[in-house]
C-alpha positions as CSV (number, residue, x, y, z in Angstrom):
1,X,58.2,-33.0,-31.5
2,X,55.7,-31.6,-28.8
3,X,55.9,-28.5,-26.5
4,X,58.3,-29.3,-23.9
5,X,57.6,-28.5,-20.4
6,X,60.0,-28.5,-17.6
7,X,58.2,-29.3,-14.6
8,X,59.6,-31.9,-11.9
9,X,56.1,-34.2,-10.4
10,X,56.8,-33.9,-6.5
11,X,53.9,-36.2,-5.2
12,X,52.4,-35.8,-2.3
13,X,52.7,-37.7,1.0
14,X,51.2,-40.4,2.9
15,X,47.2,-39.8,1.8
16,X,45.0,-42.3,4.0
17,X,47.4,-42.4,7.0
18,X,47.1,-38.9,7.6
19,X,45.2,-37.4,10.1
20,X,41.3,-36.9,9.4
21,X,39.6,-33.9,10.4
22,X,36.0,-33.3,10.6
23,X,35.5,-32.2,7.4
24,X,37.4,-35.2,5.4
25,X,35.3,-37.4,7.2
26,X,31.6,-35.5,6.1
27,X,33.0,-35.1,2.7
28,X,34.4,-38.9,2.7
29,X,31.0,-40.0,4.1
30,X,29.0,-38.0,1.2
31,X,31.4,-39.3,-1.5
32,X,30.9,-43.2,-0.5
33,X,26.9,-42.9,-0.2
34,X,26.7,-41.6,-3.4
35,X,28.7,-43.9,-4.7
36,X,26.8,-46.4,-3.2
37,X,23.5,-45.1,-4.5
38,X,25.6,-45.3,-7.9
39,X,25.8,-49.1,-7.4
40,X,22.6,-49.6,-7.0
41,X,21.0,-48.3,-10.3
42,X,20.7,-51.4,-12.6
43,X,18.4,-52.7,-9.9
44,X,16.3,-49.6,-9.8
45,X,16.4,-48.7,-13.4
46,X,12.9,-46.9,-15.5
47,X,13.4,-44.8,-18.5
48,X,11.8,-41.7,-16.4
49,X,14.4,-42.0,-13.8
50,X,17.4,-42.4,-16.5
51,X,15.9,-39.0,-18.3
52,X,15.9,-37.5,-15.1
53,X,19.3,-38.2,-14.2
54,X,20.1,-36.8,-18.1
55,X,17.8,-33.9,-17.9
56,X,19.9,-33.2,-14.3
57,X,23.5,-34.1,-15.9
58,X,22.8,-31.3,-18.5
59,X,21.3,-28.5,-16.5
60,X,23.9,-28.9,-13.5
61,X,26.7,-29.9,-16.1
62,X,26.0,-26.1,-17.4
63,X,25.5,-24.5,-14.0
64,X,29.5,-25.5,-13.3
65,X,31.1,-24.9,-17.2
66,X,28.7,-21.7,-17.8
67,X,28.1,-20.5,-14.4
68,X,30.8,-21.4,-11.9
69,X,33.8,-21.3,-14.4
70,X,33.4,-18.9,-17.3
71,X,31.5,-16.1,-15.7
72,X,32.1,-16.1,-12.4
73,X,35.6,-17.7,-12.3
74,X,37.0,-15.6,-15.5
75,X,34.1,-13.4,-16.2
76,X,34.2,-13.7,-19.8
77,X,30.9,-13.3,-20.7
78,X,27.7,-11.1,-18.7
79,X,24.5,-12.1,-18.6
80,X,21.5,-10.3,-16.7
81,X,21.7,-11.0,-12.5
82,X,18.1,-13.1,-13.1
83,X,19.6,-15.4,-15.3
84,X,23.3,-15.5,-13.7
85,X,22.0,-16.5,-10.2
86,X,19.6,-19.1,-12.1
87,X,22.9,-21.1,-13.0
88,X,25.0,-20.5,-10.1
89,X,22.0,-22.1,-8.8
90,X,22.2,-25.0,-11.0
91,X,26.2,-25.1,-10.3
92,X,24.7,-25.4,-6.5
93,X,23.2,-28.8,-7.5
94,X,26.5,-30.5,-9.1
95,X,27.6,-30.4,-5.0
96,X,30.7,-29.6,-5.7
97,X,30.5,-26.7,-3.2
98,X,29.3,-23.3,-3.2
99,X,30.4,-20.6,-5.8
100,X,32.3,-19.2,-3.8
101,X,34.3,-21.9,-2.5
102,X,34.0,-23.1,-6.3
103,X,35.7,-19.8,-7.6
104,X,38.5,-19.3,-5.1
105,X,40.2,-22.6,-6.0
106,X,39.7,-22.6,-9.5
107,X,41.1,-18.6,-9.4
108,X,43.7,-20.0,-7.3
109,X,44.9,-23.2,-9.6
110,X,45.4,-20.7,-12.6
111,X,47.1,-18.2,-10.1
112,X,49.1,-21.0,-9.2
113,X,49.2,-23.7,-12.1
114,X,51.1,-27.3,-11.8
115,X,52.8,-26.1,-8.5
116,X,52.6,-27.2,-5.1
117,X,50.4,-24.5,-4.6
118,X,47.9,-25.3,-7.1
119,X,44.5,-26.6,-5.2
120,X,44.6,-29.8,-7.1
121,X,48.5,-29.9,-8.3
122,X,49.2,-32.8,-10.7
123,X,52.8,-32.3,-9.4
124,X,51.0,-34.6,-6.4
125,X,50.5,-37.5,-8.6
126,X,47.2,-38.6,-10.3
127,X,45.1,-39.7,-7.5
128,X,45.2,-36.5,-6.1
129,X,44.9,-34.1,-8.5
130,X,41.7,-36.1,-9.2
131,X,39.4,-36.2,-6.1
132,X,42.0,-37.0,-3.1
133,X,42.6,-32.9,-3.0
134,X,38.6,-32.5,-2.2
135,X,39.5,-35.5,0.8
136,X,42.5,-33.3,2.4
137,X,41.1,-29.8,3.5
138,X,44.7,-29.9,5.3
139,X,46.4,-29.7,1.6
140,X,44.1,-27.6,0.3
141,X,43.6,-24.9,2.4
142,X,46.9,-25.3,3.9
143,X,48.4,-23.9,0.8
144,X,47.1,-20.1,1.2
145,X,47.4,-17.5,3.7
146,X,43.9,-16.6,3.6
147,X,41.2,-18.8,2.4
148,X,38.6,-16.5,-0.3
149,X,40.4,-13.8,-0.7
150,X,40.4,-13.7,-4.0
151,X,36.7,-13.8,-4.7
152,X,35.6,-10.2,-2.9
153,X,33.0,-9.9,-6.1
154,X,31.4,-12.4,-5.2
155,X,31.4,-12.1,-1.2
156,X,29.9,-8.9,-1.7
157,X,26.6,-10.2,-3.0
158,X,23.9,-11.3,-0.5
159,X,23.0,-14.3,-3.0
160,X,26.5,-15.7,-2.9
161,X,26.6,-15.5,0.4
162,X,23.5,-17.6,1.3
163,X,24.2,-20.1,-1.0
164,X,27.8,-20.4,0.7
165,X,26.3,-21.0,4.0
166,X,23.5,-23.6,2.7
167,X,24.7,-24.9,-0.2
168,X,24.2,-28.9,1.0
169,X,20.4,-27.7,1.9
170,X,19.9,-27.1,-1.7
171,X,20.9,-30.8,-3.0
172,X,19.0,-32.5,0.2
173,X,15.9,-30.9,-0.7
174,X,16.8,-31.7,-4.4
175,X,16.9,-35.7,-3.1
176,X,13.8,-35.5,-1.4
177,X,11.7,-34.4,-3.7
178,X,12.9,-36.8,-6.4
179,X,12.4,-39.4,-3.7
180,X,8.6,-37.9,-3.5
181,X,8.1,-37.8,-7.1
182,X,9.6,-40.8,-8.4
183,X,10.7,-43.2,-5.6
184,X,13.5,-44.8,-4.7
185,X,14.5,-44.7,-8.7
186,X,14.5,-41.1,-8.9
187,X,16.8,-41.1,-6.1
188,X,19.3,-43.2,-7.0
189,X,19.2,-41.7,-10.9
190,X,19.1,-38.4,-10.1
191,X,21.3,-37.9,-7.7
192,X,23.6,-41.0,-7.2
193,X,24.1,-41.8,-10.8
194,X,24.1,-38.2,-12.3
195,X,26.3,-36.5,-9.4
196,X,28.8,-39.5,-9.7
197,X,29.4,-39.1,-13.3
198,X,29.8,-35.2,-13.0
199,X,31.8,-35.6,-10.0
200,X,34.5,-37.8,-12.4
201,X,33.6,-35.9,-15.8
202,X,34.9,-32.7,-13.5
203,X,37.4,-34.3,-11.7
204,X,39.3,-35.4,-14.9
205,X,39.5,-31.9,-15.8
206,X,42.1,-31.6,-13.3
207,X,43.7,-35.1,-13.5
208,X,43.4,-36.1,-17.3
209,X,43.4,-33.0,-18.5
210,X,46.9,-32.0,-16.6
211,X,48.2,-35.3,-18.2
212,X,47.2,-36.7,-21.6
213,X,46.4,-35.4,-24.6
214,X,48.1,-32.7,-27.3
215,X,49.4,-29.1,-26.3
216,X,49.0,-26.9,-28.9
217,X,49.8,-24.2,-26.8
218,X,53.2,-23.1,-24.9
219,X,51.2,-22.6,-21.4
220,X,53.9,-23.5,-19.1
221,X,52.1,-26.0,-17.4
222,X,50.6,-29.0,-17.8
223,X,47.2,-28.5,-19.7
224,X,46.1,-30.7,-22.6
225,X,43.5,-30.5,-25.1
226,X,41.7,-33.8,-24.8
227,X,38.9,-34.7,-27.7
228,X,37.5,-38.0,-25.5
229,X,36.8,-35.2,-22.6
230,X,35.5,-32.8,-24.7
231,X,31.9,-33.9,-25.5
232,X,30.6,-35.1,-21.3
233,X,32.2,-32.1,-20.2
234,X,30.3,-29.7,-22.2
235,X,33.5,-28.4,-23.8
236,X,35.9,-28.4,-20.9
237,X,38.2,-31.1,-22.4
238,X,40.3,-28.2,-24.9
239,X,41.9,-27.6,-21.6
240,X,45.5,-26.2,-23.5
241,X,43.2,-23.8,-25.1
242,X,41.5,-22.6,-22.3
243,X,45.0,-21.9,-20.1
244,X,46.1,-20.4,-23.1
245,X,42.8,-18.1,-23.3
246,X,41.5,-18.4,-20.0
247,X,39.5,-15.3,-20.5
248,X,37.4,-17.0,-23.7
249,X,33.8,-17.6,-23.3
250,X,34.8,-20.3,-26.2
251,X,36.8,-23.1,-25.4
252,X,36.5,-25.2,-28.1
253,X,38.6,-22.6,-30.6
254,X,38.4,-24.6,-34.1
255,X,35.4,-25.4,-35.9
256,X,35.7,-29.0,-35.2
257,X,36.5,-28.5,-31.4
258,X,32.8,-29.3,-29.8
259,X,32.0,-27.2,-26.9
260,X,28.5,-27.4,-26.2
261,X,28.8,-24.7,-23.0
262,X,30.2,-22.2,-26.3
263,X,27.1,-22.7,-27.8
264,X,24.8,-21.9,-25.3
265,X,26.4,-18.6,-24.6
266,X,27.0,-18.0,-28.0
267,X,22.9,-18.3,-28.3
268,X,22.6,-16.4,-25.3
269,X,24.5,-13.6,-26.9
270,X,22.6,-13.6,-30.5
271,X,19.3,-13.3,-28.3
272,X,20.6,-10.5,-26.6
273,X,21.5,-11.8,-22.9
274,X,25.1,-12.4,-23.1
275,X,27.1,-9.2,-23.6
276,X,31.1,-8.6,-23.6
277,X,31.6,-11.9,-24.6
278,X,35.5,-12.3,-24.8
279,X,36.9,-15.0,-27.1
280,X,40.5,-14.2,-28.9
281,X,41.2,-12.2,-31.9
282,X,43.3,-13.9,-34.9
283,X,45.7,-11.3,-34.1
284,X,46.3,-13.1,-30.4
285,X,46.0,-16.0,-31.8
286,X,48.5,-15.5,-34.3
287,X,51.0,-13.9,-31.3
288,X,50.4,-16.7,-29.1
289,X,51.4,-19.5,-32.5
290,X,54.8,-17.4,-32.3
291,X,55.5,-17.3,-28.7
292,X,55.3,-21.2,-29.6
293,X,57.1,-21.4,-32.6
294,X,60.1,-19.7,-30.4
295,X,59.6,-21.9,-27.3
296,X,59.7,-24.5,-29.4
297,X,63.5,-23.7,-31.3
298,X,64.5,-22.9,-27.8
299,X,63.6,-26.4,-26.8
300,X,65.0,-27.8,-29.7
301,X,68.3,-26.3,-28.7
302,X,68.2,-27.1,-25.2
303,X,67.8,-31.1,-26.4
304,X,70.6,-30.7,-29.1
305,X,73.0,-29.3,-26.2
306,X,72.1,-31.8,-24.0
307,X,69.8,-29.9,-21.4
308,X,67.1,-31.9,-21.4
């Protein structure tokens, strides 16, 4: 019998009748013409431009996992200001906003996990927990009082806030000069076919993750540890065992659990530029396998007396 969770889905409604604001429409705009770029690969295809499009997968892959979501988002590790703007930098390049916009809603969907105030709430049905919350800036920033209010570190550095104000700059210039290097190839690689992929490897953090898979741990939500997610996101597939531990640096918490983003930092850390890295103790461990040893008798009675 798994973990029990007693959440009621309350999805979300009409999605493409709604009204359109300026900003779905930009955002809609950028997500087709990528996509479209996407399609057009097997007709542009050369071994450089499908290393490219790795090389790029891998080093803005890293700039969201390492950068924009264990440091910044739950500082659990600290590396020197050189090598932490570096991969916010990086993060930049996935487009998937600045890291500052990046932070808020992530702090914000732990703050406010599998509710309707959750960013990207799985309580609003698949879809939208995957992508359609990035179409509906009405949902999402409908949902707080006061947009970025919860990333003040990060608003008070001057490096933050430039990259919040040009942060589409950054992956324009990035397209260009793959277009000047390698063509129309390079293009379509490196930025069609690698920010598609990380757009959905991400994405089904929030959708798959929220939905299938095993909880090991009594969250309270919806998180699930997810071994097919595991390896293209760089580790952020044991998704129980990061809202369990949301202050690790390591994700993957066994020694079979592959986290590749855990690696780096842990190599970061033997070489000296990671420091305070937080990962749990046995001890919490231990206390976290009896709060759900507990939850799970309590279940168990709730079924036997018909509560469930």
């Amino acid at each position: 019998m798994g973990i029990m969770v007693n959440i009621v889905m309350t999805p979300c409604g009409e999605f493409w009748g709604r009204k359109w604001n300026l900003l779905d429409i930009v955002t809609a705009v950028v997500f087709f013409s990528l996509h479209c770029l996407c399609v057009m690969a097997p007709f542009h295809f050369t071994w450089p431009a499908f290393w490219v499009a790795c090389a790029l997968y891998l080093v803005t892959g890293l700039g969201v996992t390492l950068s924009f979501h264990r440091n910044l988002a739950h500082k659990s590790f600290r590396i020197p200001k050189w090598l932490e703007y570096l991969f916010a930098y990086f993060g930049v390049l996935s487009l998937q906003g600045s890291p500052i916009e990046w932070v808020s809603s992530h702090r914000y969907h732990h703050q406010f996990t599998d509710t309707e105030k959750d960013v990207h709430s799985p309580l609003q049905g698949f879809w939208f927990s995957h992508m359609g919350w990035i179409l509906d800036s009405g949902s999402r920033f409908g949902k707080y009082e006061r947009r970025l209010k919860n990333v003040d570190d990060l608003k008070r550095q001057p490096y933050y806030r430039f990259l919040h104000r040009t942060y589409l700059l950054h992956s324009a210039l990035l397209g260009v000069l793959l277009y000047v290097i390698g063509g129309l190839p390079y293009l379509v690689w490196g930025m069609g076919v690698r920010m598609v992929i990380v757009y959905h490897i991400t994405f089904s953090v929030n959708s798959i993750g929220h939905t299938w898979g095993k909880q090991v741990w009594h969250t309270g939500d919806l998180s699930r540890n997810n071994w097919l997610l595991a390896l293209p996101t760089l580790g952020e597939g044991w998704h129980n065992n990061h809202h369990a531990f949301d202050y690790s640096a390591r994700q993957g918490l066994e020694w079979w659990q592959i986290d590749i983003t855990w690696y780096l930092i842990r190599f970061l850390q033997v070489v000296g530029l990671a420091t305070d890295v937080k990962t749990p103790t046995e001890t919490q461990k231990k206390r976290k396998a009896l709060y759900n040893a507990s939850s799970l008798e309590k279940n168990k009675s709730k079924v036997s007396n018909g509560k469930f």
